[in-house]
C-alpha positions as a LaTeX table, in Angstrom:
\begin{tabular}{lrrr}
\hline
Residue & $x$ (\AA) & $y$ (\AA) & $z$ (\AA) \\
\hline
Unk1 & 164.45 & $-84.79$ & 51.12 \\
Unk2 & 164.11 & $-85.58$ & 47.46 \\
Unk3 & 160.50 & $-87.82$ & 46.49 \\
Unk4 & 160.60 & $-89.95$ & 43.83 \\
Unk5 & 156.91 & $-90.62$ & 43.30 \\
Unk6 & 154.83 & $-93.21$ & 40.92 \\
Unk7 & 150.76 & $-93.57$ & 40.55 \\
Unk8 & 150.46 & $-96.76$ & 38.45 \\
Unk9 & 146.81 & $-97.92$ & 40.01 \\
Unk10 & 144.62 & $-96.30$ & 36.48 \\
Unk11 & 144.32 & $-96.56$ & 33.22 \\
Unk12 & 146.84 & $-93.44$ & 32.31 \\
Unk13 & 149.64 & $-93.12$ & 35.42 \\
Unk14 & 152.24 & $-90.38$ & 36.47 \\
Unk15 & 155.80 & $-89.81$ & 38.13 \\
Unk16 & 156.73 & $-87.44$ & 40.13 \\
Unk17 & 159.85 & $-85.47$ & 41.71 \\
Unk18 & 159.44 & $-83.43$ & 44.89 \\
Unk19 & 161.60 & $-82.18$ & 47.48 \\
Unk20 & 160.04 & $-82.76$ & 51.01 \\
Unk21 & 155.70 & $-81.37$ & 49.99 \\
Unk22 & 157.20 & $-79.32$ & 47.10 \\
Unk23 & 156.42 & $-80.98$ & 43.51 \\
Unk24 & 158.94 & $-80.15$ & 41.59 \\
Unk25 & 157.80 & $-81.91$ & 38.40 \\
Unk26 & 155.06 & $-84.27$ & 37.50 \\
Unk27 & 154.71 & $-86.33$ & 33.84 \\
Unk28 & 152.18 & $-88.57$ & 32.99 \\
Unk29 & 152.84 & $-91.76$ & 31.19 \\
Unk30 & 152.35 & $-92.39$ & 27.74 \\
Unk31 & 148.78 & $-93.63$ & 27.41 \\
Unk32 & 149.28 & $-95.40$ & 23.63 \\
Unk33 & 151.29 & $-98.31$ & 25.59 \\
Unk34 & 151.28 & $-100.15$ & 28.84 \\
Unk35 & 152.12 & $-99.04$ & 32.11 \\
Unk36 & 154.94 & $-101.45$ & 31.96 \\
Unk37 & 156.13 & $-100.00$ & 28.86 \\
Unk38 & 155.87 & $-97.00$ & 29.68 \\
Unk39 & 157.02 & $-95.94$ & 33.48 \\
Unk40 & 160.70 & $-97.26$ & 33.45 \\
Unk41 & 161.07 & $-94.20$ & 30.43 \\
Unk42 & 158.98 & $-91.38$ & 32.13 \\
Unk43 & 161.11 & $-92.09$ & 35.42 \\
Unk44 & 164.15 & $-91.24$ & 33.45 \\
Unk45 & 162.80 & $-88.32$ & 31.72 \\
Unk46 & 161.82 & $-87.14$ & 34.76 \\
Unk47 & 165.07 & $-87.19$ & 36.74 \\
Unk48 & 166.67 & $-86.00$ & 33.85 \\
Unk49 & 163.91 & $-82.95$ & 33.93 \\
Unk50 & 165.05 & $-82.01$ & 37.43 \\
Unk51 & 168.49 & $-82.98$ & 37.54 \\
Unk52 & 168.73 & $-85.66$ & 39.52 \\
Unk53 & 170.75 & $-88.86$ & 39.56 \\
Unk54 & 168.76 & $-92.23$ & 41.15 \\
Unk55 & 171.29 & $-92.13$ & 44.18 \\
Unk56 & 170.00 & $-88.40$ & 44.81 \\
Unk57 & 166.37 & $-89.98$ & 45.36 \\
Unk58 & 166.29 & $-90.86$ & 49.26 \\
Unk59 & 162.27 & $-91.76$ & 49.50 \\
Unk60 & 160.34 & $-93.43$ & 46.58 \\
Unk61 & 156.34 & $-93.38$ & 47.32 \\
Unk62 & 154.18 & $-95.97$ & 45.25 \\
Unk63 & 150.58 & $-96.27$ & 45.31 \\
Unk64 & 149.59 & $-99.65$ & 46.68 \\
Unk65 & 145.71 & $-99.92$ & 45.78 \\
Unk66 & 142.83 & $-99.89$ & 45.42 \\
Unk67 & 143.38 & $-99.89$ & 41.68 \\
Unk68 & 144.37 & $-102.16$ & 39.17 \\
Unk69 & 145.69 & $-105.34$ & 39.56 \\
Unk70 & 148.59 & $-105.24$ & 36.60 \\
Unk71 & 149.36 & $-101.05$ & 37.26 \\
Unk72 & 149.71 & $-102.25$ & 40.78 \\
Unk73 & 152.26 & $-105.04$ & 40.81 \\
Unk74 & 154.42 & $-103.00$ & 38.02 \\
Unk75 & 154.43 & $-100.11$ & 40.12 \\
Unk76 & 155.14 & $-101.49$ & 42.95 \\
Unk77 & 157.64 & $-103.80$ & 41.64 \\
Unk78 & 159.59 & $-101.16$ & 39.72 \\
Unk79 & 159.33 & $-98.62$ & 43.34 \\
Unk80 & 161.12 & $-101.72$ & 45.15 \\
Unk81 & 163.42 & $-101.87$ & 42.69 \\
Unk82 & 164.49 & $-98.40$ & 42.22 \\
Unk83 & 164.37 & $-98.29$ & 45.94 \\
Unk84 & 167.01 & $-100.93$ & 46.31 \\
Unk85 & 169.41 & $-100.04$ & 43.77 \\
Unk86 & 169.36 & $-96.52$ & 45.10 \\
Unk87 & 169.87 & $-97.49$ & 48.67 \\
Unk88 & 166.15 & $-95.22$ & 49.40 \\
Unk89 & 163.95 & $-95.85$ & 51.14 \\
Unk90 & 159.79 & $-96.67$ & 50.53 \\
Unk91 & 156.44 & $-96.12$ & 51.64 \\
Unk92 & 153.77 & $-97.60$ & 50.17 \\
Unk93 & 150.08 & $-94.82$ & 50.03 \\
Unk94 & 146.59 & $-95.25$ & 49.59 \\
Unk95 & 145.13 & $-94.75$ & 46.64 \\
Unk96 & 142.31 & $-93.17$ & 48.45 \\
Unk97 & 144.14 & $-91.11$ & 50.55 \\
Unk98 & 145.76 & $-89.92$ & 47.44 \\
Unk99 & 142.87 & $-89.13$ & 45.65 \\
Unk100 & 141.69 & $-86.94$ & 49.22 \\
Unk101 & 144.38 & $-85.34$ & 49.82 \\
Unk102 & 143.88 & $-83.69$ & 46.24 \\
Unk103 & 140.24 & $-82.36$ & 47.41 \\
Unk104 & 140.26 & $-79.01$ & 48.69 \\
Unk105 & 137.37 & $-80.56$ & 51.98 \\
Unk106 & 135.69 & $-78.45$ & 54.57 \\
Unk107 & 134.38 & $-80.09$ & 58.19 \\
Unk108 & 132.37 & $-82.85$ & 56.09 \\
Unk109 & 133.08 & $-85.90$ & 55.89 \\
Unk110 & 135.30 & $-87.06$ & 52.16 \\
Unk111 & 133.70 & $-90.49$ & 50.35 \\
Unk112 & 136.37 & $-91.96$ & 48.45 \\
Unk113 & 135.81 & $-94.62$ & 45.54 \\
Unk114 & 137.62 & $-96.46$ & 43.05 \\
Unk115 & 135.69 & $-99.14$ & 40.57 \\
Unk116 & 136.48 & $-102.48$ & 41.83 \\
Unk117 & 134.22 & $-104.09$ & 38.35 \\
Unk118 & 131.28 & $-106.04$ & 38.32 \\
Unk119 & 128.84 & $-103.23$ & 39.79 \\
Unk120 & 131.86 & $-102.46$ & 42.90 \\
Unk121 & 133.45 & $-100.25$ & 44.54 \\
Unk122 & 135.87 & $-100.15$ & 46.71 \\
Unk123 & 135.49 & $-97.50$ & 49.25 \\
Unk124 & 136.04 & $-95.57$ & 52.79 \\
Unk125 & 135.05 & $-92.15$ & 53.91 \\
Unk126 & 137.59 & $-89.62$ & 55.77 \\
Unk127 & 137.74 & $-86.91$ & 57.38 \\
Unk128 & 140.46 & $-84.41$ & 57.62 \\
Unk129 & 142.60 & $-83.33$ & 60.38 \\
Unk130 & 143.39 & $-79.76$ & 61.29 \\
Unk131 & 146.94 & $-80.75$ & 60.53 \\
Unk132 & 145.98 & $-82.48$ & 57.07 \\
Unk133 & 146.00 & $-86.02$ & 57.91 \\
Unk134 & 142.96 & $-87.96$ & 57.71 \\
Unk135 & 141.26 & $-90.01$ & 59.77 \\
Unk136 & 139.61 & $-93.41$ & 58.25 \\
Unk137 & 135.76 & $-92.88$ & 59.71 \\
Unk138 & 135.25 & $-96.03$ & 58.00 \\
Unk139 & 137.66 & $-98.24$ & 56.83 \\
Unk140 & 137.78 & $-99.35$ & 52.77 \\
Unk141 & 135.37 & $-102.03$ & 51.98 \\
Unk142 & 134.06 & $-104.03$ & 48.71 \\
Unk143 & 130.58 & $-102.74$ & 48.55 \\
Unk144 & 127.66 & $-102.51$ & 45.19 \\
Unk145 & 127.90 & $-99.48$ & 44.12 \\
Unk146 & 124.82 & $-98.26$ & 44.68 \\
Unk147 & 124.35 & $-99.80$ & 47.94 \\
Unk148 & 127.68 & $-97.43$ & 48.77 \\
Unk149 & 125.76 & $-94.12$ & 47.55 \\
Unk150 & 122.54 & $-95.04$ & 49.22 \\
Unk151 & 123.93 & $-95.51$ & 52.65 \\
Unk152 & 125.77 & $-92.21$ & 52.49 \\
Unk153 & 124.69 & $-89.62$ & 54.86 \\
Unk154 & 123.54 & $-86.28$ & 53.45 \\
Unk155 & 126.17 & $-83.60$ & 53.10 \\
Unk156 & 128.78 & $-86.03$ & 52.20 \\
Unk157 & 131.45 & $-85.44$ & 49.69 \\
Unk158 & 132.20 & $-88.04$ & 46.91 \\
Unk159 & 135.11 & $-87.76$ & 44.86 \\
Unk160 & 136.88 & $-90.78$ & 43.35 \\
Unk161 & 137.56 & $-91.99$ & 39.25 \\
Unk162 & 134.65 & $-94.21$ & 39.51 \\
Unk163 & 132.48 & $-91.13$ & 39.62 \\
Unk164 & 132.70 & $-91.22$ & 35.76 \\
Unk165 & 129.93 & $-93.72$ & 35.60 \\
Unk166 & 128.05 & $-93.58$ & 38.95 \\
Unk167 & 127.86 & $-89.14$ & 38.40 \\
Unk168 & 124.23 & $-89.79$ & 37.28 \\
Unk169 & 123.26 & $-92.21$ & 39.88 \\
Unk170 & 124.43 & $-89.86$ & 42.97 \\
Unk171 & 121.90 & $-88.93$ & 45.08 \\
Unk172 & 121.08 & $-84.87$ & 45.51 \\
Unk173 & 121.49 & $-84.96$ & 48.87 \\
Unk174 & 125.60 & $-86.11$ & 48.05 \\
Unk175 & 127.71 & $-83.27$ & 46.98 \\
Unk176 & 129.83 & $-84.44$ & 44.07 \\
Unk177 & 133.82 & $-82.37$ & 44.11 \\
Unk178 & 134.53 & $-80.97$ & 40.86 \\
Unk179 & 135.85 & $-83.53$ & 38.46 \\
Unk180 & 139.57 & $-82.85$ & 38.25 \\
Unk181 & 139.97 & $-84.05$ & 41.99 \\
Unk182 & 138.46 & $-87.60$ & 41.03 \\
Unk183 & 142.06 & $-89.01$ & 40.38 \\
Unk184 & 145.26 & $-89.75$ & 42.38 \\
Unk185 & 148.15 & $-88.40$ & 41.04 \\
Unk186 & 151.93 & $-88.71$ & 41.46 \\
Unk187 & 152.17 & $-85.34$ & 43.12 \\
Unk188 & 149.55 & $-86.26$ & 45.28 \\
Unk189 & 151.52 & $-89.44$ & 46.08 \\
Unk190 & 154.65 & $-87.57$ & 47.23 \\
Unk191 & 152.66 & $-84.85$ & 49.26 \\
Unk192 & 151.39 & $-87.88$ & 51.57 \\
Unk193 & 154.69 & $-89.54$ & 51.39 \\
Unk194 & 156.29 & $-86.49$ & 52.62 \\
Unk195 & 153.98 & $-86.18$ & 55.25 \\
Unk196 & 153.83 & $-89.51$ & 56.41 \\
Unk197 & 157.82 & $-90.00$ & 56.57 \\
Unk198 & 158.38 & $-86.68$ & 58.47 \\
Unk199 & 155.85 & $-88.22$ & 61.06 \\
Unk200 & 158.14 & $-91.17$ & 61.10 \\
Unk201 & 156.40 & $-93.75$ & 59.61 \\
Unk202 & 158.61 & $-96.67$ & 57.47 \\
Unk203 & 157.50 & $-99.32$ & 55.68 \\
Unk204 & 159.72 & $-102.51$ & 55.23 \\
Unk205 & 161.11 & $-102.98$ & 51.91 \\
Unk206 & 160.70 & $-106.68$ & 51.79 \\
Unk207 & 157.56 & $-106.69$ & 53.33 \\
Unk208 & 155.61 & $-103.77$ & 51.09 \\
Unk209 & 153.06 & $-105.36$ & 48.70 \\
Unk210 & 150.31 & $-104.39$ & 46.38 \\
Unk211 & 146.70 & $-104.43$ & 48.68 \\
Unk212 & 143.99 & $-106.17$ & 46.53 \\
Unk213 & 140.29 & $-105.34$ & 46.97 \\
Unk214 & 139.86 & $-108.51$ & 45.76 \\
Unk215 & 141.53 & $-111.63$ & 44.55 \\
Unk216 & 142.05 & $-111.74$ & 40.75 \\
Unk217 & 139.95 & $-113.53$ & 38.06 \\
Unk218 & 142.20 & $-116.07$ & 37.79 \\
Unk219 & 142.87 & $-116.76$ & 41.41 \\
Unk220 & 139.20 & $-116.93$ & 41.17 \\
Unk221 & 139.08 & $-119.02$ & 38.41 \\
Unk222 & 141.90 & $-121.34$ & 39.61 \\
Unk223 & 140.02 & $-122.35$ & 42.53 \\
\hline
\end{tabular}
């Protein structure tokens, strides 16, 4: 099954092609313009890359947050409209599975965090399956940031882009992954996609939307 994969949720995103778990090709986007510049061109370059027309695409896997408000309504606009037009069909992933299923865990348990802004995170901690699924030991939530390290239990693993400022403020009894698992990526995207779909789970075209940690600033400011 061919994988058309996007990761629009930070600041610099990726595509990628895979058939069923196998990556075929990953790019990242241009990061001197906007994601909504940027990912309509790196799609194209892409399936020109591996030789694929858009009708050969039969899944397209989009990131549907934690992340960023704007990367996640353009990529999950553009998915559901490559989707359509190519008669495929979607799933929408986790941003924080997608940044765990990059980390090469053990037996303890995975804390996963994005920056949700004004001293946030949004969070959950997994743990991984013998088959490679996770389970959700506890479920995201909006949390300070350092209330989220402090109520960690020691021996956990933290991974997640948000790292970047909190590294200095983890606790030693938290064992930080190396820093080039901290970010979901494309491939990553596709490798869950692929797993997900083979264990028959859909998600409905017209009902897959981006999932907020938090209403915008000027929802917020609106009311």
């Amino acid at each position: 099954m061919k994988i058309l994969a996007l990761e629009t949720t930070e600041a610099v995103g990726s595509v990628a092609a895979a058939v069923d778990t196998r990556v075929l090709s990953q790019l990242k986007l241009d990061p001197k313009h906007r994601t909504a510049r940027s990912l309509a061109p790196a799609m194209d370059r892409l399936l020109q890359q591996v030789g694929w027309s858009a009708a050969d695409v039969r899944l397209v896997a989009v990131t549907i947050g934690p992340g960023s408000f704007t990367g996640l309504r353009v990529g999950v606009t553009t998915a559901k409209t490559f989707a359509y037009a190519a008669g495929a069909d979607i799933l929408g992933i986790n941003t924080l599975e997608a940044i765990a299923i990059r980390v090469p865990v053990d037996d303890r348990r995975l804390a996963v965090a994005v920056d949700a802004q004004r001293g946030q995170v949004a969070a959950a901690v997994l743990g991984r399956r013998g088959d490679g699924r996770f389970d959700w030991i506890e479920p995201m939530r909006l949390v300070d940031a350092d209330a989220w390290l402090a109520g960690l239990p020691e021996g956990t693993m933290v991974a997640g882009p948000v790292l970047h400022k909190l590294q200095d403020r983890v606790p030693n009894s938290l064992t930080v992954v190396s820093s080039e698992f901290w970010y979901p990526t494309a491939a990553a995207v596709a490798r869950v996609a692929a797993r997900d779909y083979a264990a028959g789970r859909r998600d409905d075209f017209w009902e897959l939307v981006p999932r907020y940690c938090r209403r915008s600033a000027a929802e917020e400011k609106r009311d």
